[in-house]
GUNU-879687 format. One record per residue: residue number from 1; residue in three letters; chain; x, y, z of N, C-alpha, C in turn. Coordinates in Angstrom, 2 decimals, padded with zeros to 5 digits. Example, Ala and Ser with C-alpha at 12.3 -4.5 7.8 and 13.67 -1.06 7.14 Angstrom:
BEGIN
+------+-------+--------+---------+---------+---------+---------+----------+---------+---------+---------+---------+
| doro | kolti | lodren |  n_east | n_north |    n_up | ca_east | ca_north |   ca_up |  c_east | c_north |    c_up |
+------+-------+--------+---------+---------+---------+---------+----------+---------+---------+---------+---------+
|    1 |   ala |      A |  013.19 | -005.69 |  007.80 |  012.30 |  -004.50 |  007.80 |  013.20 | -003.30 |  007.80 |
|    2 |   ser |      A |  012.85 | -002.25 |  007.08 |  013.67 |  -001.06 |  007.14 |  012.90 |  000.03 |  007.87 |
+------+-------+--------+---------+---------+---------+---------+----------+---------+---------+---------+---------+
***
This chain:
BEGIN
+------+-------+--------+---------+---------+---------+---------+----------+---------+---------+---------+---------+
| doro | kolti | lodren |  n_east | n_north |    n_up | ca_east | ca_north |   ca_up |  c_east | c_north |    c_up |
+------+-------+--------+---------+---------+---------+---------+----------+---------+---------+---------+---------+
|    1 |   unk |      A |  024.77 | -001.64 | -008.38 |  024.58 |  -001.06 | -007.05 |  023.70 | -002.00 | -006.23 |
|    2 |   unk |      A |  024.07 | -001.88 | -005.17 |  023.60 |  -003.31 | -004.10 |  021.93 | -002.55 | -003.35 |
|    3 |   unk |      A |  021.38 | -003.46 | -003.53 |  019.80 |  -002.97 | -002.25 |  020.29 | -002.41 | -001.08 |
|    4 |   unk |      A |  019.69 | -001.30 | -000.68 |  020.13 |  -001.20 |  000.84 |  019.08 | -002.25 |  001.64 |
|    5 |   unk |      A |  019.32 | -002.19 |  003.13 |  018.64 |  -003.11 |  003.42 |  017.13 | -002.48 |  004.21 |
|    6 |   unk |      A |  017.12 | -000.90 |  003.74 |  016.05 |  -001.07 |  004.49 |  014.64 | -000.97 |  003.49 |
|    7 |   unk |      A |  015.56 | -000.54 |  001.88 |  014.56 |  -001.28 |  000.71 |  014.14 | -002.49 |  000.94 |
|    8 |   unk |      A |  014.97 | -003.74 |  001.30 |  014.38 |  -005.05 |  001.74 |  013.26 | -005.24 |  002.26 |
|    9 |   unk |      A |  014.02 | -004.49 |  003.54 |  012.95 |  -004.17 |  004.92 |  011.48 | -004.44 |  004.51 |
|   10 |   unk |      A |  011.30 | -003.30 |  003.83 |  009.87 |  -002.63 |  003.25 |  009.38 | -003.62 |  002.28 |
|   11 |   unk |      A |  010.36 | -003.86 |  000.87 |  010.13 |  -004.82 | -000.08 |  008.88 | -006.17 |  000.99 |
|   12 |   unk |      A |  009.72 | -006.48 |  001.48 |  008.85 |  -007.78 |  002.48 |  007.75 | -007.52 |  003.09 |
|   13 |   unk |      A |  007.93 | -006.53 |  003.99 |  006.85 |  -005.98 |  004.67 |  005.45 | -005.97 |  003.66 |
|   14 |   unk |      A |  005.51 | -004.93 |  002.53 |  004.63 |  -004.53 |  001.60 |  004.23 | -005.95 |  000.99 |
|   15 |   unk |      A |  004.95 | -006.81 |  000.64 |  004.39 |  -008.12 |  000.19 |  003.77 | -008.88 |  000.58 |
|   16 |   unk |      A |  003.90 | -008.74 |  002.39 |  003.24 |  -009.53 |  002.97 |  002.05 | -008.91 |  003.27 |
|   17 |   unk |      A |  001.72 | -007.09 |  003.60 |  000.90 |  -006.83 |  003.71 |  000.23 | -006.88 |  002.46 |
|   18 |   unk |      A |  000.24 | -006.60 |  001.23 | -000.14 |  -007.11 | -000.26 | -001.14 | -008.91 | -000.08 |
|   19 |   unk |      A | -000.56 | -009.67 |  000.57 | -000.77 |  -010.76 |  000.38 | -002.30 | -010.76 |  001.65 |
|   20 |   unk |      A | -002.00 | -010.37 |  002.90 | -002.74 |  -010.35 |  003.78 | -003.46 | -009.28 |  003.67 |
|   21 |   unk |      A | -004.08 | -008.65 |  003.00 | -004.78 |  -007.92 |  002.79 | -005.55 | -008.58 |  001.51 |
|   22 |   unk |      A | -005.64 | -008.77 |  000.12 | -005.79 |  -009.95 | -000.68 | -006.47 | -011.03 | -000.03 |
|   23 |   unk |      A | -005.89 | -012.00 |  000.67 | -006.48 |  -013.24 |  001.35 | -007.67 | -012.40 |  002.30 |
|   24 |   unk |      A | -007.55 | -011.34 |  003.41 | -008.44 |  -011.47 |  004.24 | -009.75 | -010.63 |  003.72 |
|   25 |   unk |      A | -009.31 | -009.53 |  002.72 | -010.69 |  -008.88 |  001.55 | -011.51 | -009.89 |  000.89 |
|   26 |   unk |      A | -010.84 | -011.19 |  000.07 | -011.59 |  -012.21 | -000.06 | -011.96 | -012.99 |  000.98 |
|   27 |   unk |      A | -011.61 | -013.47 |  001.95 | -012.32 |  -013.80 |  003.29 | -013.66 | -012.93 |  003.94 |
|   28 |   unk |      A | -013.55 | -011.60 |  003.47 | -014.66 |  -010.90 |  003.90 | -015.52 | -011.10 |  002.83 |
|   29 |   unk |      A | -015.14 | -011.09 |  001.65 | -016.26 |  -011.61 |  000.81 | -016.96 | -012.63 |  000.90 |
|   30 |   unk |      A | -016.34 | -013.47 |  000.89 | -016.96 |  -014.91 |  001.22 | -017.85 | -014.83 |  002.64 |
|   31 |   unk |      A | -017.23 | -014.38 |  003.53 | -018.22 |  -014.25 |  004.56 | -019.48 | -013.59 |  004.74 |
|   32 |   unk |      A | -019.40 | -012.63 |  004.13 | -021.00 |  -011.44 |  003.62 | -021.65 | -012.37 |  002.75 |
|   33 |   unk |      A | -020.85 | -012.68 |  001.72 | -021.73 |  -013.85 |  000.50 | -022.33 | -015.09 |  001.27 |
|   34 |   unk |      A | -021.69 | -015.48 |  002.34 | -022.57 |  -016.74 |  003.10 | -023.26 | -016.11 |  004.04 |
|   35 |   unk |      A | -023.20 | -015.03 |  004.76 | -024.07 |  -014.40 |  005.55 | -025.53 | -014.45 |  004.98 |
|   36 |   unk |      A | -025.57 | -013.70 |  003.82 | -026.48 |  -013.09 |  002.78 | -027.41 | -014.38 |  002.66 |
|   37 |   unk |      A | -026.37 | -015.61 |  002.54 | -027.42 |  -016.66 |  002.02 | -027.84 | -017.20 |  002.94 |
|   38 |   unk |      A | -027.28 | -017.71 |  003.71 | -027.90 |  -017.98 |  005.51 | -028.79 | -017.14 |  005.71 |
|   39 |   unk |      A | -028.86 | -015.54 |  005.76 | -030.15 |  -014.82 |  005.78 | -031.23 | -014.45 |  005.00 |
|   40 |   unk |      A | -031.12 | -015.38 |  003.66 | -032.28 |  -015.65 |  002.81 | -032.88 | -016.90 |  002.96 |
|   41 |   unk |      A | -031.82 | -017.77 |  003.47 | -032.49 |  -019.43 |  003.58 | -033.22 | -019.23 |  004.87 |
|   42 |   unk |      A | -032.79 | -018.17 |  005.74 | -033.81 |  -018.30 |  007.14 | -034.82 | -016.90 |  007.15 |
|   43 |   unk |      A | -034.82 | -016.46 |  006.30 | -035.69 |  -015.84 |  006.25 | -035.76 | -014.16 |  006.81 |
|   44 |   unk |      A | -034.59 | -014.07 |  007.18 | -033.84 |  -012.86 |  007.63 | -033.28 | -011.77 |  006.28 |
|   45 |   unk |      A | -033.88 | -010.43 |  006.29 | -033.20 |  -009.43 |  006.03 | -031.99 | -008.97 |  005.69 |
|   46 |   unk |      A | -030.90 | -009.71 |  005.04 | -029.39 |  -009.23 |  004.71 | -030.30 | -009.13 |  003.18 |
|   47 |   unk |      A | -028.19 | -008.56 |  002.97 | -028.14 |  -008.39 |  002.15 | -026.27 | -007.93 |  001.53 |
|   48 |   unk |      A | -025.69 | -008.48 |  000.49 | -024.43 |  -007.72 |  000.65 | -024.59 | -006.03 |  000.30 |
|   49 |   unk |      A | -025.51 | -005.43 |  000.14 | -025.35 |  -003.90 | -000.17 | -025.71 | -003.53 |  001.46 |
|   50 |   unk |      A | -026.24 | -004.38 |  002.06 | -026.40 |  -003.89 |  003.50 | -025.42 | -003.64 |  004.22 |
|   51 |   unk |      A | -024.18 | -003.62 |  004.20 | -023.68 |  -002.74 |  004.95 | -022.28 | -002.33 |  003.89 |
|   52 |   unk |      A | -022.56 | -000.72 |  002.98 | -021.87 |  -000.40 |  002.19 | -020.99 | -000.12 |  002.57 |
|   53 |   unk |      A | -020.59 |  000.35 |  003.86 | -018.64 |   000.78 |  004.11 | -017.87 | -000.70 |  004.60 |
|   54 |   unk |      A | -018.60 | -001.58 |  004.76 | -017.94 |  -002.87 |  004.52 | -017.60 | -003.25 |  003.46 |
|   55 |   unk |      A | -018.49 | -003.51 |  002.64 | -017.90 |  -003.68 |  001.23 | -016.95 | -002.87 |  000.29 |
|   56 |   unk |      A | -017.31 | -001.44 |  000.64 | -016.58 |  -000.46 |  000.44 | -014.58 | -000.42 |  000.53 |
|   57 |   unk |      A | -014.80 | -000.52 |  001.95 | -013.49 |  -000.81 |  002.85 | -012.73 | -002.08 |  001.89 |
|   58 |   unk |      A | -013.65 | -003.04 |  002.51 | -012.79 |  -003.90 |  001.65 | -012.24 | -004.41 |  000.32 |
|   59 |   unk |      A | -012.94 | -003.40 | -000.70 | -012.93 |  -003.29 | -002.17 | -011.43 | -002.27 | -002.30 |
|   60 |   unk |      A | -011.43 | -001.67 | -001.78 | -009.88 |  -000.16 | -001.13 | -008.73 | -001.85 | -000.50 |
|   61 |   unk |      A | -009.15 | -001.97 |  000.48 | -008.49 |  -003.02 |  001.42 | -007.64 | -003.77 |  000.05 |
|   62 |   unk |      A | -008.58 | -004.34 | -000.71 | -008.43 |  -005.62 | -002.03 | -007.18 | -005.05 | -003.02 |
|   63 |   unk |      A | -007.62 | -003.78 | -003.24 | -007.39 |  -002.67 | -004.07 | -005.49 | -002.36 | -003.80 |
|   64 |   unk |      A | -005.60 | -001.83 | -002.43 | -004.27 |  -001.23 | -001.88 | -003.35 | -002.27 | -001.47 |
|   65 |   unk |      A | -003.69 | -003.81 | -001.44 | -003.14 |  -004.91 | -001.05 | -002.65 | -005.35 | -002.42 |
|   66 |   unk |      A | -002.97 | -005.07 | -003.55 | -002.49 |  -005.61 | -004.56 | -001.49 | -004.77 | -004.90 |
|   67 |   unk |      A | -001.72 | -003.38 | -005.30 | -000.40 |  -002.67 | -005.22 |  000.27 | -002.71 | -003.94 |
|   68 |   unk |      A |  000.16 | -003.04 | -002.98 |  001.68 |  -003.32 | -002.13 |  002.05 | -003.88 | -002.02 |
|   69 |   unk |      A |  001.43 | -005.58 | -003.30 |  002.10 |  -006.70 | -003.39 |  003.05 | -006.46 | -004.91 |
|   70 |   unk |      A |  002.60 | -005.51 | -005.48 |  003.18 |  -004.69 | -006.63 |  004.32 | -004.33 | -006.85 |
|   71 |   unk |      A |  003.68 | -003.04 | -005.89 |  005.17 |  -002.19 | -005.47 |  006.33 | -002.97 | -004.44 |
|   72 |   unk |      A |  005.89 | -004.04 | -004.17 |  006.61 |  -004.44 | -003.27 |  008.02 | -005.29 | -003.76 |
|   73 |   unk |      A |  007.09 | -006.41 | -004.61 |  007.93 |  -006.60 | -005.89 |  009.11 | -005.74 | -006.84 |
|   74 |   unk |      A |  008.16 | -004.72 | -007.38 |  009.17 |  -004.03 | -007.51 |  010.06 | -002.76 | -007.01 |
|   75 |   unk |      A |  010.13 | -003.34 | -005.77 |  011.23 |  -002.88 | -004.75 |  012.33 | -003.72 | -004.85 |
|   76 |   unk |      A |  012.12 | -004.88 | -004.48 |  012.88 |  -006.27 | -004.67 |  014.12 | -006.14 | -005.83 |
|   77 |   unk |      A |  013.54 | -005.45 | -006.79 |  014.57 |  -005.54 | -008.31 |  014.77 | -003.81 | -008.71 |
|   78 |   unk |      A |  014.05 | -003.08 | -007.47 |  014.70 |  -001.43 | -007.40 |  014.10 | -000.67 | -008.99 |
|   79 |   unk |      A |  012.55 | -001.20 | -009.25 |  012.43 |  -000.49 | -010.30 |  012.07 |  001.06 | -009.87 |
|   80 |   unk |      A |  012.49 |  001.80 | -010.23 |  012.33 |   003.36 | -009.88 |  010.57 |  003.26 | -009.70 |
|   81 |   unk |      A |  009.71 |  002.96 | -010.28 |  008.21 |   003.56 | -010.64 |  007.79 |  002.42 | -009.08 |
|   82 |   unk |      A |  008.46 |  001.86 | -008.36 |  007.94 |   000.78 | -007.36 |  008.24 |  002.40 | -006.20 |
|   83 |   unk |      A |  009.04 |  002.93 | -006.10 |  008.93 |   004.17 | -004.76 |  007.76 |  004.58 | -005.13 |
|   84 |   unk |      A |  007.49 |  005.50 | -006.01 |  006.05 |   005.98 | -006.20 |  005.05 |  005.83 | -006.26 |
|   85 |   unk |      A |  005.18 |  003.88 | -006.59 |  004.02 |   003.47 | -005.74 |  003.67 |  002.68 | -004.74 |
|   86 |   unk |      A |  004.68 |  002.55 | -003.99 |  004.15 |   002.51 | -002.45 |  004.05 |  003.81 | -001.59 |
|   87 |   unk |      A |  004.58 |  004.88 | -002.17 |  004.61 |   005.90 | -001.43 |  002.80 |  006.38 | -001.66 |
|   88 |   unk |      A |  002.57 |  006.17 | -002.88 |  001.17 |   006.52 | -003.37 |  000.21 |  006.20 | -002.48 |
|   89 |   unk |      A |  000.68 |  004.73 | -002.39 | -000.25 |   003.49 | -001.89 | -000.24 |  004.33 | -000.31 |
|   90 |   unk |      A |  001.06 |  004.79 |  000.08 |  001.07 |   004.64 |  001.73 |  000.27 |  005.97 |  002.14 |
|   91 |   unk |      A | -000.08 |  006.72 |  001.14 | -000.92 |   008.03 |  001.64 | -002.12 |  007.48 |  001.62 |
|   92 |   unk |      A | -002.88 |  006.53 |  000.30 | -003.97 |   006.51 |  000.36 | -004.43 |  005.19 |  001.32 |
|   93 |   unk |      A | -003.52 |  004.76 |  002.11 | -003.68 |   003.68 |  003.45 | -004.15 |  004.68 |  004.49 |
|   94 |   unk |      A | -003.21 |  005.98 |  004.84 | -003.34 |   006.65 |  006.08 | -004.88 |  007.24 |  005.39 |
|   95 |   unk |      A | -005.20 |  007.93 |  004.41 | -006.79 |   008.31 |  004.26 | -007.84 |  007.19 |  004.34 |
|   96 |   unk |      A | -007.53 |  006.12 |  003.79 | -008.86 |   005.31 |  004.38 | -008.31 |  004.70 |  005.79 |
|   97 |   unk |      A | -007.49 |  004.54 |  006.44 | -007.23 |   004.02 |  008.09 | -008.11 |  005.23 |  008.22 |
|   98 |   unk |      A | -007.95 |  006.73 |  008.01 | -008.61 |   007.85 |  009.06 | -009.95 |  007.74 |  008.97 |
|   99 |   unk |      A | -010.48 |  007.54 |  007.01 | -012.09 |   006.98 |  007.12 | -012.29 |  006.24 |  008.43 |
|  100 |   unk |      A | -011.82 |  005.16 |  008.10 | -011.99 |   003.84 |  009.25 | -012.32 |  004.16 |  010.32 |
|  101 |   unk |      A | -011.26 |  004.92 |  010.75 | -011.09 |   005.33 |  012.53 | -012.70 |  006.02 |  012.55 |
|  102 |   unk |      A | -012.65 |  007.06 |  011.47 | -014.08 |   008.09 |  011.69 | -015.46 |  007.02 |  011.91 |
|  103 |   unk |      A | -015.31 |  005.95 |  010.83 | -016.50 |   005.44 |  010.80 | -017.13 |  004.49 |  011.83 |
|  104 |   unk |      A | -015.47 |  004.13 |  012.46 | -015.81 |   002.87 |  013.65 | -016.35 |  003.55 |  014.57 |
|  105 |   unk |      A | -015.72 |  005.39 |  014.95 | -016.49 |   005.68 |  016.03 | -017.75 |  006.19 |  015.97 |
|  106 |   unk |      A | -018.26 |  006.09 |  014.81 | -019.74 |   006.64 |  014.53 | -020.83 |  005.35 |  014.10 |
|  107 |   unk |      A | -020.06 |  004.42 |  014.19 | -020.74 |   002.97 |  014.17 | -020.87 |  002.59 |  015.57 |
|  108 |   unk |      A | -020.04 |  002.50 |  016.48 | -020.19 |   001.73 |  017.77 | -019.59 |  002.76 |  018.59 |
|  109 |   unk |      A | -019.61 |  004.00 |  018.26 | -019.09 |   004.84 |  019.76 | -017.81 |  004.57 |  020.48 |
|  110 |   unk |      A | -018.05 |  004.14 |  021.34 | -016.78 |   004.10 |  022.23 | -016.17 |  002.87 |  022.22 |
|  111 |   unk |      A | -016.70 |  002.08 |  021.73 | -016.20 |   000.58 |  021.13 | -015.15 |  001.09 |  019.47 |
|  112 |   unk |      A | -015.30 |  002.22 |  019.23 | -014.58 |   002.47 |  018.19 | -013.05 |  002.91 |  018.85 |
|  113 |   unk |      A | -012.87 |  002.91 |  020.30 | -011.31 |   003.50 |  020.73 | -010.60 |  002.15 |  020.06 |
|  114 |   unk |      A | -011.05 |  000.57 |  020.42 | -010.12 |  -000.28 |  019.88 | -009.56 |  000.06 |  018.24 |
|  115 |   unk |      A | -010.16 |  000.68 |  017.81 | -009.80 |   001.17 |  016.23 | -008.50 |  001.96 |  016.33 |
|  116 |   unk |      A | -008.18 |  003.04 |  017.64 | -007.34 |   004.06 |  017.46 | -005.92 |  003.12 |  017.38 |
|  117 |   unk |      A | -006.18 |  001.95 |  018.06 | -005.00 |   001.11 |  018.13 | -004.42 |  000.57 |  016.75 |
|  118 |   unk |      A | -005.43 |  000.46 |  015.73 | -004.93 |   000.40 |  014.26 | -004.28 |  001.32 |  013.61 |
|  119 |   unk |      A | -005.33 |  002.48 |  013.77 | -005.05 |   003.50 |  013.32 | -003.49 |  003.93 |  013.71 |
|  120 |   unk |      A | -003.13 |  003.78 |  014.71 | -001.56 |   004.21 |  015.53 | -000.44 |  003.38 |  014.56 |
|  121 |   unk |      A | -000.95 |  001.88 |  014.80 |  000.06 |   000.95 |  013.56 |  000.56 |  001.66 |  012.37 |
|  122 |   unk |      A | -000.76 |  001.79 |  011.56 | -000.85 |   002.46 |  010.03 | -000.21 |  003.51 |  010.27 |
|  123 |   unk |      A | -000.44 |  004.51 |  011.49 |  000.25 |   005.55 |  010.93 |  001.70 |  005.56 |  011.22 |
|  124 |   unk |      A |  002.34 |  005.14 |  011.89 |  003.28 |   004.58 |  012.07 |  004.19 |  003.98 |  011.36 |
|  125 |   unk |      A |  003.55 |  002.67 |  010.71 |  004.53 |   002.49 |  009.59 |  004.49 |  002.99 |  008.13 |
|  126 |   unk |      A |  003.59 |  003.65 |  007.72 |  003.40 |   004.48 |  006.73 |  003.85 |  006.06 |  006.56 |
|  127 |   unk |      A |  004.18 |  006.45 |  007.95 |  005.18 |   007.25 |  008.37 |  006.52 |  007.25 |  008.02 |
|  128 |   unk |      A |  006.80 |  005.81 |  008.71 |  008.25 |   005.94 |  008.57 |  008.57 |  005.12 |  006.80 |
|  129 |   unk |      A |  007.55 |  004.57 |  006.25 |  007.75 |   004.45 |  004.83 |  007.96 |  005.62 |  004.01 |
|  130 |   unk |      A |  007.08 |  006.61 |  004.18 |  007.19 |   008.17 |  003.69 |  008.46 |  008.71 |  003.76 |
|  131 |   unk |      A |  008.93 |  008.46 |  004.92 |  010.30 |   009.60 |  005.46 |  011.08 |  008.96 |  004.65 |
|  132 |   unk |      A |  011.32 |  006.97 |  004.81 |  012.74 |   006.60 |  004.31 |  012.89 |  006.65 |  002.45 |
|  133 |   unk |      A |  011.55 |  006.65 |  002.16 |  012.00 |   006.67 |  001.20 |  011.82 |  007.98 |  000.09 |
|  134 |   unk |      A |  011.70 |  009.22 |  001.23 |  012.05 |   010.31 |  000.55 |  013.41 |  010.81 |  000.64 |
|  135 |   unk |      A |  014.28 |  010.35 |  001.62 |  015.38 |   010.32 |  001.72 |  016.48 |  010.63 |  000.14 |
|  136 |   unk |      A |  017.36 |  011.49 |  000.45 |  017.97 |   011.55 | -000.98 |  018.50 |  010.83 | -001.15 |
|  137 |   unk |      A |  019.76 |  009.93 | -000.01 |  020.03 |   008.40 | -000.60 |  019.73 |  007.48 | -001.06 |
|  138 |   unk |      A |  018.32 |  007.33 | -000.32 |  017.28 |   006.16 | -000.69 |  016.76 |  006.67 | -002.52 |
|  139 |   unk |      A |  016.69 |  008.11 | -002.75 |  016.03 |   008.32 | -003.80 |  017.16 |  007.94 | -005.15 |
|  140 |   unk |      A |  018.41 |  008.27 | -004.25 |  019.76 |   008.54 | -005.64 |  019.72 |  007.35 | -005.58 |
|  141 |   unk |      A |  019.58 |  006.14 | -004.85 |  019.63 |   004.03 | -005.30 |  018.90 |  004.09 | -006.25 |
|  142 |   unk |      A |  017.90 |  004.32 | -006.36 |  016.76 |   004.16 | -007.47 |  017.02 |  004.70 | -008.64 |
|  143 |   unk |      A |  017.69 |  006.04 | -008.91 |  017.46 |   006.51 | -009.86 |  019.39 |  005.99 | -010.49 |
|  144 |   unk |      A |  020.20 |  005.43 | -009.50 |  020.88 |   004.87 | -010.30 |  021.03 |  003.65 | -010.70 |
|  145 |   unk |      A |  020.37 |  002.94 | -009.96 |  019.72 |   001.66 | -010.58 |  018.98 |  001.62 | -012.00 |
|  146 |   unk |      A |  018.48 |  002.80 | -011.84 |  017.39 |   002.83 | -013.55 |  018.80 |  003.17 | -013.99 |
|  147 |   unk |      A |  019.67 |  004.04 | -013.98 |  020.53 |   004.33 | -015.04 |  021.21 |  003.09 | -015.77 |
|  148 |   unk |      A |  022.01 |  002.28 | -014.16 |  022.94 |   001.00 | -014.53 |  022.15 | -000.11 | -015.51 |
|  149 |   unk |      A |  020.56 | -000.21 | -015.13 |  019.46 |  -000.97 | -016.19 |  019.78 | -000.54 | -017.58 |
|  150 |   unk |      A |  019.62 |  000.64 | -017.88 |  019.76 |   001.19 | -019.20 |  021.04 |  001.14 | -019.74 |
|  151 |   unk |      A |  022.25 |  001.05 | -019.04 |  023.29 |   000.18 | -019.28 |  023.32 | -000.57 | -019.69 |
|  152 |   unk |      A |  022.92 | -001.77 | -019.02 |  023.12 |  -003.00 | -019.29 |  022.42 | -003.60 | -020.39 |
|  153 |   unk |      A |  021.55 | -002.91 | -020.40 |  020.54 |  -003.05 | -022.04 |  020.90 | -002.81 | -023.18 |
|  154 |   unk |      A |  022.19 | -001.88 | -022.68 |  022.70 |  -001.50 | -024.24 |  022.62 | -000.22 | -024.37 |
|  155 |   unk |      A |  021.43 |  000.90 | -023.63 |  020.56 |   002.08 | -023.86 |  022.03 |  002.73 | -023.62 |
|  156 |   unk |      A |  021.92 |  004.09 | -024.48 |  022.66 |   005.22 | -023.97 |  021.91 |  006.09 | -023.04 |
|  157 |   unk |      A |  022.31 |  006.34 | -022.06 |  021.75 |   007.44 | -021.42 |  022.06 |  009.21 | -021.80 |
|  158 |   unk |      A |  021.35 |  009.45 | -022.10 |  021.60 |   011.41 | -022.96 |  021.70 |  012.31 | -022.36 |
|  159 |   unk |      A |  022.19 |  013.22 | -022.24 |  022.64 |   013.97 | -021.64 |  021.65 |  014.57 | -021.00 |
|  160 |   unk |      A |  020.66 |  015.13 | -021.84 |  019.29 |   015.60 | -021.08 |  019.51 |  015.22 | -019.88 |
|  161 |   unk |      A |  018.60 |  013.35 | -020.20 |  018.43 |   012.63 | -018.96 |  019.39 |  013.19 | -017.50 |
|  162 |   unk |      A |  020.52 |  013.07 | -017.91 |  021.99 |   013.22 | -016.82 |  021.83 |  014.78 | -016.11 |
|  163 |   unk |      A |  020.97 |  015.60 | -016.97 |  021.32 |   017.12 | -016.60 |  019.50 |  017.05 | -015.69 |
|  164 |   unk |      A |  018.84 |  016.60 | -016.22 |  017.20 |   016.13 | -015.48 |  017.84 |  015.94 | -013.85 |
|  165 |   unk |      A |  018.31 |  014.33 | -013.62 |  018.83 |   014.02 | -012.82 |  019.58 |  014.86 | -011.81 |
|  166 |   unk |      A |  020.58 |  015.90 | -012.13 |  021.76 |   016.35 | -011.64 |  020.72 |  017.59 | -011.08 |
|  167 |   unk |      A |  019.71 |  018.13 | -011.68 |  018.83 |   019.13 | -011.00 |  017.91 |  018.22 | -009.69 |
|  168 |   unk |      A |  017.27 |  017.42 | -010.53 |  016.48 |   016.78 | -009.32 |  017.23 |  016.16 | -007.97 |
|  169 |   unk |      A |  018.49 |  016.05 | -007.89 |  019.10 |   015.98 | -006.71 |  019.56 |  017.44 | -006.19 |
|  170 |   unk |      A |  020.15 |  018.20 | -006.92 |  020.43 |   019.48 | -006.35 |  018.94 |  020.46 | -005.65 |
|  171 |   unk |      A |  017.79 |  019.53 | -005.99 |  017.26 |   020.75 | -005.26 |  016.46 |  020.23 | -003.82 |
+------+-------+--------+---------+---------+---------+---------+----------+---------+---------+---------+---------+
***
């Protein structure tokens, strides 16, 4: 059975956000870690525990970028356990984007509206990740992809399995 293309779609998307999220969490590290030392060599007050929802954020950021370089992957080759976890991934994006949003406007006030403009992105495409791939078409690719795998391996598939299946679409 062939990828649809809007598994692709996503497959890419998630990889790249996987990747850019990865590169720019270690970019924030590195930058607090030279901050820190610039403000010990001059004699200034940092510190990296000094500002914990930064580090915080970006430890989640590090975290959720690796599984959506994960799941993204295995979208690419339609392993069934790759929907569940980007779908996983895409709830716990919209809960820390909403942290975010909360914290930017209680950090800088009204300098926190530029945040709502993220926040709109995330929810947006994590939206429409949710919907497509609860979809029953989108769900029956996957789960016959795992079947045709177990095929090709040799596996028998048992009847159980087939009668599991035949409920979880009927309802």
């Amino acid at each position: 059975m062939e990828r649809p293309t809007g598994v692709t779609v996503f497959a890419v998307l998630e990889i790249l956000a996987g990747l850019f999220s990865l590169v720019g969490g270690l970019f924030v590290f590195l930058g607090v870690a030279a901050l820190s030392f610039l403000g010990d060599a001059f004699g200034a007050t940092t510190s990296i525990s000094g500002d914990v929802w930064l580090v915080t954020s970006t430890m989640l950021g590090i975290t959720l970028g690796l599984l959506s370089l994960i799941g993204g992957i295995g979208l690419f080759i339609m392993k069934k356990w790759s929907r569940f976890l980007i779908m996983t991934v895409a709830v716990f994006t919209l809960i820390v984007g909403l942290i975010s949003l909360i914290m930017s406007f209680i950090e800088s006030g009204l300098g926190g509206i530029l945040s709502i403009f993220g926040f709109v992105i995330t929810l947006v495409y994590n939206g429409l990740l949710l919907w497509y791939f609860r979809k029953e078409d989108i769900h029956h690719h996957f789960d016959n992809q795992h079947e045709e795998q177990k095929a090709e391996a040799g596996e028998e598939v048992s009847q159980v399995e087939i009668n599991q299946e035949e409920t979880i679409h009927q309802q």
